[in-house]
N, C-alpha and C positions, 0 to 999 in steps of 0.2 A: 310595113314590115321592117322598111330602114330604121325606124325609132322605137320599134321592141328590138332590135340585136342592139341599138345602142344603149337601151336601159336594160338590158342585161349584160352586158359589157362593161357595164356605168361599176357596179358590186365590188367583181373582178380588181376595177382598178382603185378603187377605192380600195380596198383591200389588202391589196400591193401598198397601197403608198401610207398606209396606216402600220402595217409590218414595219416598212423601211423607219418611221419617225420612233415605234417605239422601239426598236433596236439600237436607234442609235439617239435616244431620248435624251440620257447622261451629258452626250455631247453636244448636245442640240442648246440645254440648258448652261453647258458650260461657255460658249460662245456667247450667249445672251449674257452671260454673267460680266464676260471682259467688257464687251459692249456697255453694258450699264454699267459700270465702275469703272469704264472710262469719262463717260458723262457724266456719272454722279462725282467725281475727282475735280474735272475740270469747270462745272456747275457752279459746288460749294468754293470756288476757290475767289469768287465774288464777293463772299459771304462769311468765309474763315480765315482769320490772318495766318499767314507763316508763323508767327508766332504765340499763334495761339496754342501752345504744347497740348494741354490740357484736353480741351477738345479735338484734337488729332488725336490725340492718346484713348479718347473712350472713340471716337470713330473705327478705329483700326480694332475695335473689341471684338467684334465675331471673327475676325480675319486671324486673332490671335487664340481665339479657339479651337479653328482649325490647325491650325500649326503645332499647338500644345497636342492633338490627338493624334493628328499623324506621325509627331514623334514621339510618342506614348508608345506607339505601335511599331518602332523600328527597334528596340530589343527583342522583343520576344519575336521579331519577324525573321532578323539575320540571322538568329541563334537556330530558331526549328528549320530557318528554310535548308543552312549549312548543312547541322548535324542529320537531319530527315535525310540530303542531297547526297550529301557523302556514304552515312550507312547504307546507302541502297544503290552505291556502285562499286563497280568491282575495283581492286586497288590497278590493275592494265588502263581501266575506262578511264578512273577519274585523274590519272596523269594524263592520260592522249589528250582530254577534256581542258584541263588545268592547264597543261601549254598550247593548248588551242587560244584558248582565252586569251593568257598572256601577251602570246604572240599577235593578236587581233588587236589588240590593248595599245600597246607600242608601236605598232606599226601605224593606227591610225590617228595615234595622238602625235607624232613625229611627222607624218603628212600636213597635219593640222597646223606645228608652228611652222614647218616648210613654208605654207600656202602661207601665213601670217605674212612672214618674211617677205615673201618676194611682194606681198600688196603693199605693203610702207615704204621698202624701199621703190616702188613704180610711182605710188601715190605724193609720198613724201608730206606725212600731213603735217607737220612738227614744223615744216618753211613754208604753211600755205595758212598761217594764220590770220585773220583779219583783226584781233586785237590784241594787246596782252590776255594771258591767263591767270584769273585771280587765284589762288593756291586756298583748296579749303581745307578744314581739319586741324589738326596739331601737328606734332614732328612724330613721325611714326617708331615705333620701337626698333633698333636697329640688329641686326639679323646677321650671320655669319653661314655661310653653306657649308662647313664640315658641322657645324654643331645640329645644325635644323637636319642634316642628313645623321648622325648619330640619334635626333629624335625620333624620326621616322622610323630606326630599326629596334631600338628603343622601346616605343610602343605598340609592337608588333608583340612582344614579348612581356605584359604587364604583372608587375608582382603581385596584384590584390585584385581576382575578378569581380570579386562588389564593388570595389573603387573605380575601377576601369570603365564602370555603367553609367559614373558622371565624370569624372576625371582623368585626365593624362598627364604626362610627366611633360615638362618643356626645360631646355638649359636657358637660365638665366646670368645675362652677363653686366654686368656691372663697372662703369670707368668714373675715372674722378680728375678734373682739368690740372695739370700741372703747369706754372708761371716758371720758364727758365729763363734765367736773364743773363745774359753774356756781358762778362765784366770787361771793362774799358780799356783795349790795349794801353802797353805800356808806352809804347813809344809815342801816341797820343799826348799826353802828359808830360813828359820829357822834352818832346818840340814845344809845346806851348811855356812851359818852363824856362828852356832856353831862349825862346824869344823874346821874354817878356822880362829876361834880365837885359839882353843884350840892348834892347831897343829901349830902356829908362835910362843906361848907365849915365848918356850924355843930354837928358832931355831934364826942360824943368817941369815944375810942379802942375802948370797947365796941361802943357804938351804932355803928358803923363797922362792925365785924365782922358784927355779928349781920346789920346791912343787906344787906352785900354777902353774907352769904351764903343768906338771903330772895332777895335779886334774881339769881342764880345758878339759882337751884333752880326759879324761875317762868319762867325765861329758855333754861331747858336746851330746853326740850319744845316751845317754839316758835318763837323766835328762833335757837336752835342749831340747827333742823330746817332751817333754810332757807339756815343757811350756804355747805353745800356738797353741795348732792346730789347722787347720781353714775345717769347717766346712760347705762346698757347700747347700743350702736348695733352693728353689722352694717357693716365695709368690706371693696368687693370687693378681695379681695385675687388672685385669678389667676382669668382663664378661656380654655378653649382645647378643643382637640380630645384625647381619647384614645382607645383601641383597648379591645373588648369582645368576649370572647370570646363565641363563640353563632355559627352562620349566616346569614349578611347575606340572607336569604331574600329579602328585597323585592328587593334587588339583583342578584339572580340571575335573578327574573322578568322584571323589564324590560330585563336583558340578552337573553335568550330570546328575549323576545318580538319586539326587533328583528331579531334575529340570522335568525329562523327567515321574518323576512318579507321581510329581502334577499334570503333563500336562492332563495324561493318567484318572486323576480323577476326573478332571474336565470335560470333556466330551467335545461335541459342540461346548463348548468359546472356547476352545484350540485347535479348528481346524484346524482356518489357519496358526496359528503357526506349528502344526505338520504337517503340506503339504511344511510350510518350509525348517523344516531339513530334510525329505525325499527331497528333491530335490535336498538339497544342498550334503546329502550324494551318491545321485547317480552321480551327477555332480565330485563328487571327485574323486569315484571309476573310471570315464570314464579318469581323468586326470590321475590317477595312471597308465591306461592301458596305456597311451601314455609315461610315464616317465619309465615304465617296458621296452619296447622294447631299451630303449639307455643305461638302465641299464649292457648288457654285456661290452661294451665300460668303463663305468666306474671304473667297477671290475676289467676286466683286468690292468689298470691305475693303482690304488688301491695297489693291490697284486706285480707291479713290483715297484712303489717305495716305498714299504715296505721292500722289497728284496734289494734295493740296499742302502737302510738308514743302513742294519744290520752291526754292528763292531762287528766282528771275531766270522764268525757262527761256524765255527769247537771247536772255546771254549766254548764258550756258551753251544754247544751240551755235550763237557766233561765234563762240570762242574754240568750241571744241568739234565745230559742223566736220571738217575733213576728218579727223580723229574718230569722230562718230563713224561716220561715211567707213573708214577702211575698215575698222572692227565687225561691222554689220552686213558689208560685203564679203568680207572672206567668212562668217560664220552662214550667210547664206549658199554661198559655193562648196564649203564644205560639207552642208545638212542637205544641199538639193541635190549636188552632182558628185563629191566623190563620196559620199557613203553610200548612196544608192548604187554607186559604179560598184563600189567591192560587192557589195550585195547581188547584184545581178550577175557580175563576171561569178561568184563563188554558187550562189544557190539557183539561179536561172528562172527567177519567178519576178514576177513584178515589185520594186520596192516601193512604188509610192501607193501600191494599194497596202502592204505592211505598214506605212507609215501612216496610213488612216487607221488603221487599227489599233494605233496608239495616240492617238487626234489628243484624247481625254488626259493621257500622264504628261502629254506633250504642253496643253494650255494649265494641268497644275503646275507642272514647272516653271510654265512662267510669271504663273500668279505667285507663288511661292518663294522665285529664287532658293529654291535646297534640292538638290538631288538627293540627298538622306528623305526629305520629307515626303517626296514624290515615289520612292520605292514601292512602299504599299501599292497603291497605284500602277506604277508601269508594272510591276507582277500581276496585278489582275487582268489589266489589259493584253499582256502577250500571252497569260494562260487562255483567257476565255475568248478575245476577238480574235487571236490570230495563232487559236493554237499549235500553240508551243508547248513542247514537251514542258509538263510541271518540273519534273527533274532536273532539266537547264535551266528551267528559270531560278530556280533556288540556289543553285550551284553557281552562274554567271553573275546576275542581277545584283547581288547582293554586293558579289568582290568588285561590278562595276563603279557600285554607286560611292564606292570606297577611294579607287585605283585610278579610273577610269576617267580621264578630265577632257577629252577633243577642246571643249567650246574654252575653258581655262588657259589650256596649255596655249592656244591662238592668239586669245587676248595678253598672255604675258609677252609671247613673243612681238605684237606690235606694241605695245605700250611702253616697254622699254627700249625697242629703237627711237616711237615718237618723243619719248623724255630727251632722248640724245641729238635728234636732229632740233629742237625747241631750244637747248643749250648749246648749240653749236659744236658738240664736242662730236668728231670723225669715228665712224667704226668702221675697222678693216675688215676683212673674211675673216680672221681668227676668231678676233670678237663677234663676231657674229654667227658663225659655229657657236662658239661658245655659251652664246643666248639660247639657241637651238637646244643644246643639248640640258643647257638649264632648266629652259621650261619646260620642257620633256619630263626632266625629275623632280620638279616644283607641282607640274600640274599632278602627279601620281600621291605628291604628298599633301595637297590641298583636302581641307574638310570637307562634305559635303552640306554646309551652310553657305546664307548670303554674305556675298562678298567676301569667304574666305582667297579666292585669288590676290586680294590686295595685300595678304600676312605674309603668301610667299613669294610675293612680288619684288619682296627687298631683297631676297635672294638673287634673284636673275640682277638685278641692280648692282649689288655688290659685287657678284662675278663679272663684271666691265665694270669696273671702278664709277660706278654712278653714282650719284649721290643720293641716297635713300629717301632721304625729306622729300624731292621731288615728286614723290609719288602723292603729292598733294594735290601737282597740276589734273589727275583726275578722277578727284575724288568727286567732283560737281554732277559728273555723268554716269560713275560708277555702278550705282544701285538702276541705272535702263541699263545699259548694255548686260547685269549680271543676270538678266531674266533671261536676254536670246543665248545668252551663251548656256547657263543652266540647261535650259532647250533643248539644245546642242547636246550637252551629255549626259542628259537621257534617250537621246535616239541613238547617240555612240553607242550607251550600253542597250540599248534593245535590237540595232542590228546584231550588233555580236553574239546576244542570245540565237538567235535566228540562223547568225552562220554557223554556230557551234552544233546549234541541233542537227542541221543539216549534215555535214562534216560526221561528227558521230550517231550518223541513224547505225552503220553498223555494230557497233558497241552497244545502243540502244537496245537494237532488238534482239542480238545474243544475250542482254541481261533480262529483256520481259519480252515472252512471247505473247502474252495479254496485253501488248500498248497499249491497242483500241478502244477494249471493255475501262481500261486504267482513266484512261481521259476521258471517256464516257463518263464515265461515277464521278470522279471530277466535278465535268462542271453540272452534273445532277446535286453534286453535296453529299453524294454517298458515299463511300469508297471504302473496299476490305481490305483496309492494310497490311491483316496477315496473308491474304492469298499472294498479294503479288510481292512482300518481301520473300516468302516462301520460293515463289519463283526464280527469285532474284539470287536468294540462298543456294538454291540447288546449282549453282553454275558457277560459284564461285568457290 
């Protein structure tokens, strides 16, 4: 009897645990993906020189497909998810909404280089090195914080929205070395003059010689020092606007975001226009689902010719191990304990089972390094594993993946103290506020590409007279750390979807009494856009 209830029991669990794999299938595959392009990186690296470009260059080929598709897919995603988000809140919601956000944004990106801070200055990795640091790279382009904050507002604001879809504006500044030379006192001249009559008048034609050439020889090393030194200076020589290729991404949001909340006020006229980008935005989401499932293939790619591009990881690791060490510790404190802290103190639900429900946006960020390229992605993921209102997610998601830098704003804040403890130069509290407050508005103005924190990194430098070039000391380990941090502000921006939903469930459900039926059809692929903008219409 005992072994017919356990071979019918046997079904049951099988069953169960066949649900569980194919639910979380995507993820399952995506793990296996790091795993093997870790080994296949560290494998071929027996086998493929460092400098074999060529072949790294076709290895990293599927890896570079994916990334071509996923930001194939970040125009038309920002665009529909904005304008869809906005027309379909009321102009009360989507302010409460918008400085919810904001407010979530800042506050948790300022905790972030807080936490940075206080880990370098405990750690001090910049006087705990065990060898010199080789400096890689070139001399980085040199940066000014009013001008790079003039771009940032700049490009919020773009003159040409077809140009804006590959192009941004950037101030370019231009110097040219000037030689000043300070001309030879006078009075220099004048004693040697006088001496040099006084001390022949009684001497003969030897004694002469031998004099002047004693007085010559004592004369060279300090008096000739001073004659004419020359003088290295810095004049502006051109500054102005140029064109930069990349997507004006901020510019594209704040167009959206008005555009979608005329739409919303106009009512009626703007109907068939907002049946538009709902369609266009569900049509996208459906394409993301198809480029998600070829995304393990690309990662694994990805991650092994990363691994075999690297020259001499055992020094790198020595040279930079504490450095590594503190960057990796505070982005781990900041992803396991205070985001989850705000999270639980605000919404009262567990966040590390929300953070499995984004396992998948989480491991393409790292594969990836781009929080632009991961977007697709973490929208699917908080729509369908951990639903979330569609409507926060379009409306959040999008300004996060822009705005939104936790893991960036961290790394600027330790990297340019450790520049400065590594050069022995002292930072007081001022200076060191004043890094704070730097990265704060360097991490808001970062790309969402790899390794864009290193562009606004000369900013935080320049603001404590640091020396920019420096930022060579870590260039060697740059592209690891840019993955955990990336990480990092993708989950930034998915809790904050999550407290925002939470926070405005009343705004929520005063605008659709249909939630339920709404994310239902959802994630069925169905959905009657005019019933529930109609809904939406009648209350506002």
């Amino acid at each position: 009897m005992a072994d017919d209830k356990t071979d019918q029991a046997s079904p049951k669990w099988v069953e169960t645990l066949r649900k569980i794999v194919m639910n979380n299938l995507l993820v399952i595959f995506m793990i296996i993906a790091v795993i093997i392009g870790v080994a296949m990186g560290l494998g071929l690296r027996d086998h493929i020189s460092t400098d074999d470009k060529r072949t790294i260059f076709f290895l990293q080929f599927p890896g570079d497909l994916l990334l071509n598709m996923l930001k194939m897919l970040i125009l038309p995603l920002i665009v529909s998810s904005l304008v869809s988000a906005m027309s379909g809140l009321k102009a009360q919601a989507s302010g409460k909404m918008g400085l919810r956000t904001v407010l979530y944004y800042l506050i948790t990106t300022f905790c972030a280089v807080v936490l940075g801070i206080i880990l370098v200055v405990a750690i001090q990795p910049g006087y705990k090195r065990e060898a010199s640091i080789e400096r890689s790279g070139g001399k980085p382009k040199p940066a000014e914080g009013l001008a790079s904050l003039l771009d940032l507002i700049r490009n919020c604001f773009p003159d040409n929205l077809i140009t804006a879809c590959f192009q941004k504006k950037e101030t370019t500044i231009e110097y040219e070395e000037v030689q000043l030379t300070t001309p030879a006192p006078s009075s220099t001249t004048d004693d040697m003059t006088t001496a040099a009559i006084n001390m022949t008048a009684n001497m003969t034609t030897e004694a002469m010689t031998t004099a002047a050439i004693n007085m010559t020889a004592n004369m060279t090393t300090e008096a000739m020092t001073t004659v004419a030194p020359k003088v290295i200076d810095e004049k502006l020589k051109s500054i102005g606007l140029s064109t930069q290729g990349g997507m004006n991404v901020l510019g594209l949001v704040v167009f959206s975001l008005f555009f979608g909340g005329v739409l919303a006020r106009i009512g009626e006229k703007g109907r068939p226009l907002i049946d538009v980008f709902d369609c266009l935005h569900h049509v996208t989401m459906k394409l993301i689902t198809l480029v998600i499932w070829y995304s393990p293939i690309g990662i694994a790619f990805l991650i092994a010719a990363k691994l075999v591009a690297m020259e001499n990881p055992g020094e790198m690791f020595t040279q930079l191990g504490y450095y590594m060490l503190t960057v990796l510790v505070g982005l781990a404190v900041h992803a396991f304990i205070v985001l989850p802290l705000v999270y639980f103190v605000i919404v009262r639900k567990n966040p590390y089972r929300f953070m499995y429900g984004i396992l998948q946006a989480l491991l393409t960020a790292w594969g990836t390094a781009s929080s632009s390229a991961t977007l697709p992605v973490t929208m699917s993921c908080l729509e369908e594993r951990n639903n979330v209102d569609p409507r926060v997610t379009m409306f959040v998601t999008p300004i996060g993946a822009t705005v939104n830098m936790d893991g960036t704003a961290l790394y600027e804040a330790v990297a340019a103290i450790f520049i400065a403890q590594y050069l022995d130069v002292p930072l007081d509290f001022g200076k060191i506020v004043i890094i704070s407050l730097t990265a704060t508005a360097a991490a808001i103005g970062a790309a969402g590409v790899p390794s864009a924190g290193l562009v606004t990194m000369a900013i935080v430098l320049s603001a404590v007279g640091l020396p920019v070039e420096e930022v060579r000391l870590i260039l060697a380990i740059d592209w690891f750390l840019d993955r955990f941090r990336t990480a990092v502000n993708v989950l930034g921006d998915s809790f904050g979807a999550g407290i925002v939903e939470h926070l405005s469930q009343k705004e929520l459900q005063e605008m659709d009494l249909h939630l339920h039926k709404y994310l239902e059809d959802e994630q069925n692929g169905v959905v009657n856009t005019f019933d529930v903008k109609t809904a939406i219409d009648t209350k506002m």
